[in-house]
C-alpha positions in Angstrom: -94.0 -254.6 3.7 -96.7 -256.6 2.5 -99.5 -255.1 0.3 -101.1 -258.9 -0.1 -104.8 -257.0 0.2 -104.4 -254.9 -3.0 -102.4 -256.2 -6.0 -99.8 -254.1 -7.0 -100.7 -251.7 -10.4 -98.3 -251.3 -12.8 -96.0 -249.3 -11.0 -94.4 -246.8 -13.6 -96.5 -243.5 -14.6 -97.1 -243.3 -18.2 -96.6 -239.7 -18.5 -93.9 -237.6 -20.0 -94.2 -235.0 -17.9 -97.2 -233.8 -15.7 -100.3 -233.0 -17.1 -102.0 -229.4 -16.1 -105.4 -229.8 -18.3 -104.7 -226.6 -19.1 -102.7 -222.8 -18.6 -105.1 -221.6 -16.3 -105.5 -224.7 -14.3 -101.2 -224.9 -14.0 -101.1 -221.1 -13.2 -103.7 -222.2 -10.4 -101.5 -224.8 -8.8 -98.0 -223.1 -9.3 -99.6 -220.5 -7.1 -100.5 -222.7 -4.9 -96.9 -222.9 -3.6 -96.2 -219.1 -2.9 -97.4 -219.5 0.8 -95.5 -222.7 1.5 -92.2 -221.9 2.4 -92.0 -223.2 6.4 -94.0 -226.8 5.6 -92.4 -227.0 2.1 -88.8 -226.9 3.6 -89.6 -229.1 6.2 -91.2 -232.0 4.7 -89.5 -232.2 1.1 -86.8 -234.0 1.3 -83.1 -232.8 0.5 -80.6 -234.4 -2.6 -78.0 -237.0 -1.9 -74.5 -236.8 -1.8 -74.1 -239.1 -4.7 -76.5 -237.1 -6.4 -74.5 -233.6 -6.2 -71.2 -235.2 -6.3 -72.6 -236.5 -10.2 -73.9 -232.8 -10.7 -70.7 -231.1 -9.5 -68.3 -233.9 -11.8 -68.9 -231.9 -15.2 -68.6 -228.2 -13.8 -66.6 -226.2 -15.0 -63.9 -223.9 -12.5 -64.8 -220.5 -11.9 -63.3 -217.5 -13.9 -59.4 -216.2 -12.2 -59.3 -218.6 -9.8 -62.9 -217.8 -8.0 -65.4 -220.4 -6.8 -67.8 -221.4 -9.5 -71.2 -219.5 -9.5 -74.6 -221.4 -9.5 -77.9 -220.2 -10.6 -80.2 -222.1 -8.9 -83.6 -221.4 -10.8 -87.6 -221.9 -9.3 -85.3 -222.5 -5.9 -87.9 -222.4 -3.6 -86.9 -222.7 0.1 -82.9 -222.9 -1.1 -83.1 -227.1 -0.3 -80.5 -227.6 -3.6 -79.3 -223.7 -3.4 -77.7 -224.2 0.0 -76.6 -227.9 -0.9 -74.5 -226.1 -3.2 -73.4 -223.6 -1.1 -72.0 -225.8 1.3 -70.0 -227.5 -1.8 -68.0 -224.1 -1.9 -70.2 -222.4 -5.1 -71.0 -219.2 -5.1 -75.2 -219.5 -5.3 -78.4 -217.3 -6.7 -81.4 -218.6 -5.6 -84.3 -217.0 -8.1 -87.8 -217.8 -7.2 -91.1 -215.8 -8.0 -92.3 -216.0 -4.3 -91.2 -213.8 -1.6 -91.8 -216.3 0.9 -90.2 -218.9 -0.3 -87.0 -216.9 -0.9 -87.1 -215.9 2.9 -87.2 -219.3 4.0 -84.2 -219.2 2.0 -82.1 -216.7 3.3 -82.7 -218.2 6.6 -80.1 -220.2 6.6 -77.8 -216.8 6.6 -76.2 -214.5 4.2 -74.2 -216.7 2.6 -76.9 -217.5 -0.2 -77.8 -214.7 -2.3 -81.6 -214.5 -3.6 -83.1 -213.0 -6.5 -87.0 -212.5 -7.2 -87.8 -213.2 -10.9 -89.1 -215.8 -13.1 -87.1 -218.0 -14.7 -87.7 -217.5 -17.9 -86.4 -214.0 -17.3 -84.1 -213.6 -14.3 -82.1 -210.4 -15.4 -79.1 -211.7 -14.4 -76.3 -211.5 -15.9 -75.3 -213.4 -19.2 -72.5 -215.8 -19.4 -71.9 -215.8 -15.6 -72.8 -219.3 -14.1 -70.8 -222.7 -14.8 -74.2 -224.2 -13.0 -77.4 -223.7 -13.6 -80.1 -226.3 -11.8 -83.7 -226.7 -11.6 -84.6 -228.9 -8.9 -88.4 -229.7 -8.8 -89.6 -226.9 -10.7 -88.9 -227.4 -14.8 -92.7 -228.9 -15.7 -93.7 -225.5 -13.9 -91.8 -223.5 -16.3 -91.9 -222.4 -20.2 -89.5 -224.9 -21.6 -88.8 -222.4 -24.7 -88.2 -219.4 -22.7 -86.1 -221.1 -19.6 -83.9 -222.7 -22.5 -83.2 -220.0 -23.6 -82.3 -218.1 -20.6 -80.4 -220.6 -18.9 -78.0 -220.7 -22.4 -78.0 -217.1 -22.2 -76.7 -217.6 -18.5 -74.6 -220.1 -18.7 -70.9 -219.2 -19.3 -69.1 -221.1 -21.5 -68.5 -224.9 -21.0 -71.6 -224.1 -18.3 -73.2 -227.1 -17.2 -77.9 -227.1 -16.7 -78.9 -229.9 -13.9 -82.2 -230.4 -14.1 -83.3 -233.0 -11.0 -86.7 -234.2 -9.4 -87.1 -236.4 -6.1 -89.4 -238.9 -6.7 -91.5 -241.7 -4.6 -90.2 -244.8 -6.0 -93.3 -246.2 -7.3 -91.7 -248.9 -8.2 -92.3 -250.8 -4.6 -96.3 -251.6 -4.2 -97.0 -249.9 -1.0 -95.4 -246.5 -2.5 -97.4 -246.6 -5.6 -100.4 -247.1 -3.6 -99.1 -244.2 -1.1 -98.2 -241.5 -4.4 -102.0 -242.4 -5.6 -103.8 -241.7 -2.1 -101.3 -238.6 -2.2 -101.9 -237.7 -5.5 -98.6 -237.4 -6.0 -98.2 -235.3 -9.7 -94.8 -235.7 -10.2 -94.1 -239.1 -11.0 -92.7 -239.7 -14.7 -92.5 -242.9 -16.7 -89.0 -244.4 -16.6 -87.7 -243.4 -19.8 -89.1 -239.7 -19.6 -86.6 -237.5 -20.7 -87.5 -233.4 -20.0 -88.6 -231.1 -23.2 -85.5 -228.3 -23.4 -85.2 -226.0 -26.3 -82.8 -226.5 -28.9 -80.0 -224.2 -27.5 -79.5 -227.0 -25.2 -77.5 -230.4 -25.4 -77.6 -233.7 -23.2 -74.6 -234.5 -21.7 -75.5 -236.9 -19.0 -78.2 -238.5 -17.2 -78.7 -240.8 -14.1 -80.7 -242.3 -11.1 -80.1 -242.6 -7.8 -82.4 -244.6 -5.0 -82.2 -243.6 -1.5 -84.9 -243.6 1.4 -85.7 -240.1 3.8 -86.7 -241.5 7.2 -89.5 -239.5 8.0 -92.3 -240.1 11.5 -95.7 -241.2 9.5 -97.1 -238.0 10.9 -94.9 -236.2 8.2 -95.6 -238.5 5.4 -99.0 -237.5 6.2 -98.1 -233.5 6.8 -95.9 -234.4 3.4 -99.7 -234.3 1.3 -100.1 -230.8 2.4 -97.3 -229.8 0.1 -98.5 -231.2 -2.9 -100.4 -229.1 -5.6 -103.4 -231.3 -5.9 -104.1 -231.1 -2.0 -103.1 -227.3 -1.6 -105.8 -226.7 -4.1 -108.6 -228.9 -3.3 -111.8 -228.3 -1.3 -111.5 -228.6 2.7 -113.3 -231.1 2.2 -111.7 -233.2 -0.3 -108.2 -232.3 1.6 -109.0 -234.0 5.2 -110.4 -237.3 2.8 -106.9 -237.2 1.5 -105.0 -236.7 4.9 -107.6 -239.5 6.6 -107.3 -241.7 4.0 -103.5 -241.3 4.3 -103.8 -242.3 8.2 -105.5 -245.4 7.6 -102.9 -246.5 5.2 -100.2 -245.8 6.9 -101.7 -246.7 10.4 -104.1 -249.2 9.8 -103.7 -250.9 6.6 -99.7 -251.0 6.7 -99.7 -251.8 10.8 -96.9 -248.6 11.4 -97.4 -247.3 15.2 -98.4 -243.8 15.3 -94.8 -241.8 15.4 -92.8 -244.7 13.9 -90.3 -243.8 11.8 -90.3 -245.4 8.3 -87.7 -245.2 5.4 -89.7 -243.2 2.6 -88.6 -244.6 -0.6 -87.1 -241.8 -3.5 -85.5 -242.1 -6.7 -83.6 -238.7 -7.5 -83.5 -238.1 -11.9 -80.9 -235.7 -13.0 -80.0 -234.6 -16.4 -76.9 -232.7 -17.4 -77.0 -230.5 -20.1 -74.7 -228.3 -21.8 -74.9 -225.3 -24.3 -75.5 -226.3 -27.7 -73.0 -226.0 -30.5 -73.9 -223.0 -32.7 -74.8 -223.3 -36.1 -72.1 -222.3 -39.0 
């Protein structure tokens, strides 16, 4: 659609990763999160087949004959735990909140969940041939979740890191992610910081649209760190300004459904060789 009224920005983030301004201030909006389970499983989209076949290609068979076992680290709501699930792998979901692990373990008993950080999950060593971080890296300590996940992973073990991204790349979502404040778009050749126990192996990009009712895209803000943490007042600028775009200045009928443009990253990493 049409953006003719506001020339397009240069579309791609310049950041490596987000920016918290500082530990306190990145404690603050992690926490943020720890009461979002129902809106945050709702609203945020899923991963794509093509994205999870990729992930699954390079994974290992589980040990005598047994379905391979996935850690699925700052899991949230279980969105990528229960994706894998339904793949066949046998799945951990670790989280730090409560809630969002029981949104989780809605889905049935079939998914296993764990309450720890990720940096230390207690698990057991050596015992996953998939570990994956979906959304939730940038929130951890790179150092210390290296190091776990190589402590975790059992030999020829695959880490999938992934994020779900508006495509910024089209005008209209640019302008969307900036009304949103959407803190989790990264510059096209950002690569994430892993400690050296770990090893790229493969990385790739997938675009794909979530048809969501523009009341959700709206409802969608309400999810995000920035919004969760602002002033009531500041928050219903955001959700009103988000109505007239959507409503006004981009023409959509109130309950239309519109193709969300995303672009998932993954990166495949494995254990690094050790040193003689």
């Amino acid at each position: 659609m049409s953006d003719a009224l506001h020339p397009p920005v240069p579309p791609i983030s310049g950041r490596d990763e987000p920016r918290f301004g500082s530990a306190e201030r990145k404690s603050a909006l992690a926490a943020a999160f720890q009461d979002q389970g129902e809106d945050y499983d709702r609203l945020r989209p899923g991963y794509p087949e093509a994205v999870l076949d990729a992930l699954l290609d390079s994974v290992p068979e589980g040990a005598d004959g047994r379905a391979a076992r996935a850690i699925d680290l700052g899991a949230g709501t279980g969105k990528l735990s229960w994706a894998l699930s339904e793949r066949g792998l046998e799945v951990t979901a670790v989280d730090t909140s409560a809630e969002m692990l029981a949104a989780a373990r809605r889905g049935g008993p079939a998914l296993a969940t764990h309450l720890a950080p990720a940096e230390a999950t207690g698990l057991e060593g050596a015992s996953a041939q998939l570990v994956t971080v979906a959304q939730a890296w940038h929130w951890f300590d790179a150092a210390a979740a290296s190091a776990e996940v190589a402590r975790l992973l059992a030999p020829g073990g695959v880490l999938a890191l992934v994020w779900n991204m508006l495509d910024v790349t089209i005008p209209w979502v640019h302008r969307l992610s900036r009304i949103m404040h959407a803190g989790d778009i990264h510059r096209e050749d950002f690569r994430p910081t892993v400690g050296p126990e770990l090893a790229p192996l493969r990385r790739g990009v997938h675009d794909w649209e979530d048809p969501m009712p523009t009341q959700d895209v709206i409802d969608l803000a309400r999810t995000r760190s920035y919004v969760l943490t602002a002033t009531e007042e500041r928050r219903e600028r955001v959700l009103a300004n988000l109505d007239w775009y959507l409503h006004d200045h981009l023409g959509h009928e109130r309950g239309a459904v519109i193709g969300l443009p995303y672009r998932t990253d993954w990166f495949l990493y494995r254990a690094a060789p050790s040193s003689p």
